[in-house]
C-alpha positions in Angstrom: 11.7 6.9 -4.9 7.9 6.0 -4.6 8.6 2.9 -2.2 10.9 4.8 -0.2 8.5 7.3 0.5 5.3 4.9 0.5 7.7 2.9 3.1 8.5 5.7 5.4 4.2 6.7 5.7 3.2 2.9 6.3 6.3 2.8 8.6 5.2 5.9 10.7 1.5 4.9 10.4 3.1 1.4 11.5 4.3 3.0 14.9 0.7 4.1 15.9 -1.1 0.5 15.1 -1.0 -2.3 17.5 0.5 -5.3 16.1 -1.3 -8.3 15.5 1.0 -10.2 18.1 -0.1 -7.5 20.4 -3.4 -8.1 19.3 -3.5 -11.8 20.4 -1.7 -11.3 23.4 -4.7 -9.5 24.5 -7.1 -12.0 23.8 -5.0 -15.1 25.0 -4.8 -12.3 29.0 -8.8 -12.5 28.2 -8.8 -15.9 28.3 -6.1 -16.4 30.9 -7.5 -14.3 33.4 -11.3 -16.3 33.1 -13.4 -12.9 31.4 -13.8 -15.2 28.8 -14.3 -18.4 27.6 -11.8 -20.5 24.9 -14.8 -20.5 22.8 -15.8 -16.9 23.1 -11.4 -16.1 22.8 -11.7 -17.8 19.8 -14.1 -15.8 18.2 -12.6 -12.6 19.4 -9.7 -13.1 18.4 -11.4 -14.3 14.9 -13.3 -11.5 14.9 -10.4 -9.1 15.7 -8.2 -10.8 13.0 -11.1 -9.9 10.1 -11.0 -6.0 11.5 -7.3 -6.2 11.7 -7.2 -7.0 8.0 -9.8 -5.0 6.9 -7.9 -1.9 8.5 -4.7 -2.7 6.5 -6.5 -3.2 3.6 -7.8 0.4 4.3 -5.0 2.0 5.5 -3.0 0.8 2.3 -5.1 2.0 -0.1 -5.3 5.3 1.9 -1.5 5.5 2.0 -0.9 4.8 -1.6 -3.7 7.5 -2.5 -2.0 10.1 -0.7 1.8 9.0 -2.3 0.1 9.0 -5.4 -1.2 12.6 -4.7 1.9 13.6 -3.3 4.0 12.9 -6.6 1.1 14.4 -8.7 1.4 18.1 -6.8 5.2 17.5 -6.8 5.3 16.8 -10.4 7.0 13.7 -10.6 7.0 11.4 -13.1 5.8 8.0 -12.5 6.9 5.0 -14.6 4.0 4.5 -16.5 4.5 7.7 -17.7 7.9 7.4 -18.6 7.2 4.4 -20.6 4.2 6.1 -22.8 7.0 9.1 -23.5 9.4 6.7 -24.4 7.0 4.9 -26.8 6.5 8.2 -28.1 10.1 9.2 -29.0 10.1 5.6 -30.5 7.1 6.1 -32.6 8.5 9.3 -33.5 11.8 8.1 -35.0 10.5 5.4 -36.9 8.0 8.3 -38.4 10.6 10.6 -39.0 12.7 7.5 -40.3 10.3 6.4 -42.8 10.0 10.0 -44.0 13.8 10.2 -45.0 13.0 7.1 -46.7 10.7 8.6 -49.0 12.6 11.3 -49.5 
């Protein structure tokens, strides 16, 4: 459930971002068209490809914020803490366990 809906925001955020493709495209028109040098494309395009990256690192850690928020007010439970309940109920067996041992 998480990835689906962690999948449908990065999918619509997806739809308002250029590609990266898109992104080069641009530059390599730049260059094409003589406003700018191979040199100077180069470094755009470097330049552009360090934002580029930077934003999805952003925009990913926003996105999973905001899931992670969403299944907090929704009260959902996520696996880690399905795994401390189950150790729990495990714990709790072998204690009650060991007490009709005793007994």
């Amino acid at each position: 459930m998480p990835d689906l809906i962690k999948k449908t925001l990065l999918a619509g955020v997806g739809l308002a971002l250029k590609t990266w493709d898109e992104v080069e495209d641009l530059a390599k028109e730049l260059i094409d068209k003589g406003k700018m040098s191979e040199k100077d494309g180069r470094k755009f395009t470097k330049d552009l490809q360090k934002r580029y990256e930077d934003t999805q690192k952003k925009l990913e850690t926003r996105v999973e914020k905001m899931v992670k928020e969403f299944f907090k007010k929704a009260d959902v439970v996520t696996t880690d803490e399905l795994k401390a309940l189950k150790k729990e109920v495990r714990d709790l067996k072998k204690m009650i366990s060991s007490e009709k041992e005793k007994s």
